[in-house]
Backbone bond lengths (Angstrom), bond angles and torsions (degrees), N, CA, C in turn:
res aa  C-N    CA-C-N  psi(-1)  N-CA   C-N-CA  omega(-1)  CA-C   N-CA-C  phi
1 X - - - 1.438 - - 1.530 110.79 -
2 X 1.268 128.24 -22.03 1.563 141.24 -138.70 2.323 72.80 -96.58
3 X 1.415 128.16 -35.52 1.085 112.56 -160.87 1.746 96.88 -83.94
4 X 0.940 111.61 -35.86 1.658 120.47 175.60 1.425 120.79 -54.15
5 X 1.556 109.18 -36.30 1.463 121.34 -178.69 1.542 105.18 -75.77
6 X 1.301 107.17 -33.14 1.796 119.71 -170.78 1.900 97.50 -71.99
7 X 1.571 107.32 -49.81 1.476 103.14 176.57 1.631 119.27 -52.79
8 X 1.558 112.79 -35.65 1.237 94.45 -161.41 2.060 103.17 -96.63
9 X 1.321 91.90 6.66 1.602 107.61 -179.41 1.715 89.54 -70.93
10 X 1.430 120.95 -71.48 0.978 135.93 -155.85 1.910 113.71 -72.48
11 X 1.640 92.35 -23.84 1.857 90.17 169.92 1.588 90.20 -147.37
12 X 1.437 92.37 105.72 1.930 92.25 -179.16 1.614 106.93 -51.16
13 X 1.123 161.49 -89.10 1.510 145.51 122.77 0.937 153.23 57.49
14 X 1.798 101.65 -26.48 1.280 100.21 -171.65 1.672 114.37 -79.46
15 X 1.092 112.77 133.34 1.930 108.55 178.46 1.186 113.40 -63.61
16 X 1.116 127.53 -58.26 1.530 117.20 -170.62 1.573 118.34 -64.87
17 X 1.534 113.89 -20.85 1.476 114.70 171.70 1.594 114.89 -71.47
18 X 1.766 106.75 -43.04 1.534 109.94 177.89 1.114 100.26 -74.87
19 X 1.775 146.14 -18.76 1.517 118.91 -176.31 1.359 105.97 -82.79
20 X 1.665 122.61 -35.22 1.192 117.03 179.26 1.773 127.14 -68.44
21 X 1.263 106.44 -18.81 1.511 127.01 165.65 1.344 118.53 -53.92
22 X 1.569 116.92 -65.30 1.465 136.57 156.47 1.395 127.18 -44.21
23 X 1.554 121.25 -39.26 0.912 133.21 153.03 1.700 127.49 -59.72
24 X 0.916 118.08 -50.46 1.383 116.26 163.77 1.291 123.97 -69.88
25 X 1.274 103.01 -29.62 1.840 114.18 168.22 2.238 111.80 -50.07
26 X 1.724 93.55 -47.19 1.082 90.86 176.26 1.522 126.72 -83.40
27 X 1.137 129.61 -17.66 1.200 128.67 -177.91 1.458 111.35 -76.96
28 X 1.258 112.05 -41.18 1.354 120.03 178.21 1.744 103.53 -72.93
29 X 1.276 131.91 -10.49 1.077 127.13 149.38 1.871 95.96 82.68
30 X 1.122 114.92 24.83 1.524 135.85 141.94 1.413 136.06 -47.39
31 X 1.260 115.61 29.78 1.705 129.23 -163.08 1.783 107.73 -41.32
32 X 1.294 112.92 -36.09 2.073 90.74 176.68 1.494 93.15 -69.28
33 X 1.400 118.82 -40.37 1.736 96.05 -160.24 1.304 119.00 -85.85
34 X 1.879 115.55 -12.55 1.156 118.17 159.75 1.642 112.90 -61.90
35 X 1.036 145.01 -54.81 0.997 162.23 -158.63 1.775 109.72 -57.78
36 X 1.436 112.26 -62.29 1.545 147.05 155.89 1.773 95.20 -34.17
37 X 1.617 114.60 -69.04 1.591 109.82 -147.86 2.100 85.68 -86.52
38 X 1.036 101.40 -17.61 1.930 91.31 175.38 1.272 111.89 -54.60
39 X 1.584 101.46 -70.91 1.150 112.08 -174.98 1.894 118.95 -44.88
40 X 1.301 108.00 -24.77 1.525 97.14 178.89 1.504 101.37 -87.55
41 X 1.209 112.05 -17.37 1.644 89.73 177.00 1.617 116.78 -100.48
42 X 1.254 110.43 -16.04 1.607 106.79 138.18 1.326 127.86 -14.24
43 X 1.598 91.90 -72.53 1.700 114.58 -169.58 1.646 102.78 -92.42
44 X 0.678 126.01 45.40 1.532 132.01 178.99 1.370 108.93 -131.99
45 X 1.590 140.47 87.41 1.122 159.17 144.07 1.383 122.57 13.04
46 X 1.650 100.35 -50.26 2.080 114.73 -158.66 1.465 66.90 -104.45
47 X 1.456 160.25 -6.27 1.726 104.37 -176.72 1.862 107.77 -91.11
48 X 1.093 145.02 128.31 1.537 144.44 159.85 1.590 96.70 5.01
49 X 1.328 113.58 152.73 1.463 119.19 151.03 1.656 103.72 -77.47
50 X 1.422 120.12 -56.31 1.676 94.00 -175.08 1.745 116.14 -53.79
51 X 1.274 111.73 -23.57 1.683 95.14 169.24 0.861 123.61 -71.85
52 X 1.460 126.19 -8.09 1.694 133.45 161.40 1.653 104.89 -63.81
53 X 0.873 95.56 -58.34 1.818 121.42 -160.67 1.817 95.03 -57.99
54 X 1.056 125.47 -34.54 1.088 120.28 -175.10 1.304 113.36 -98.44
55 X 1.119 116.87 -27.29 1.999 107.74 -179.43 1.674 81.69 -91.27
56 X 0.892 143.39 -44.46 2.140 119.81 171.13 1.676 98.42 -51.09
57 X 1.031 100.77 -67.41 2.439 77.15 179.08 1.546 104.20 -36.38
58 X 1.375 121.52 -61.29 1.453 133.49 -162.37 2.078 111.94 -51.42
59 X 1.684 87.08 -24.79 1.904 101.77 -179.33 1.581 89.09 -79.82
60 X 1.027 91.53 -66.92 1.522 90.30 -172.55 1.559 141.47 -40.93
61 X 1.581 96.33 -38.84 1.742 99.61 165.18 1.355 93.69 -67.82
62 X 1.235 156.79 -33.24 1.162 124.23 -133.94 1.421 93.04 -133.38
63 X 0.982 133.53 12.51 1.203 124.89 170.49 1.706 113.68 -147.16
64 X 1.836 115.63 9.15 1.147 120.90 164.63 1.636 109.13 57.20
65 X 1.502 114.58 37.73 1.961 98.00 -177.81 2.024 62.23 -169.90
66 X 1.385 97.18 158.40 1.331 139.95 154.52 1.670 114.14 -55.12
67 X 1.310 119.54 90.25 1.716 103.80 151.23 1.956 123.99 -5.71
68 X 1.086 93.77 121.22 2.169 94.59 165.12 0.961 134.88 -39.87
């Protein structure tokens, strides 16, 4: 994770660093940092809408409430 955190240090933006961030946020069942790394890939332009659409199912099993 420590190389993912460095990517998105170095390009606030990058998609694959914020999906994999968010993603690990949720599995590990981390709700501020899930919550925190969603929302940037929400608001992040270059990632797909279904890669949105699917880590919000992915919040949702695992944390039973809707992403912010």
């Amino acid at each position: 994770m420590r190389q993912f955190r460095a990517a998105v240090e170095a390009e606030p933006g990058n998609p694959m660093a914020l999906s994999v961030l968010a993603f690990q946020a949720i599995a590990t069942g981390d709700e501020p940092a899930a919550r925190k790394w969603f929302e940037r890939v929400r608001d992040q332009p270059r990632i797909e809408r279904d890669k949105v659409e699917n880590l919000r199912q992915l919040y949702y099993k695992q944390f039973g409430k809707s992403p912010p």
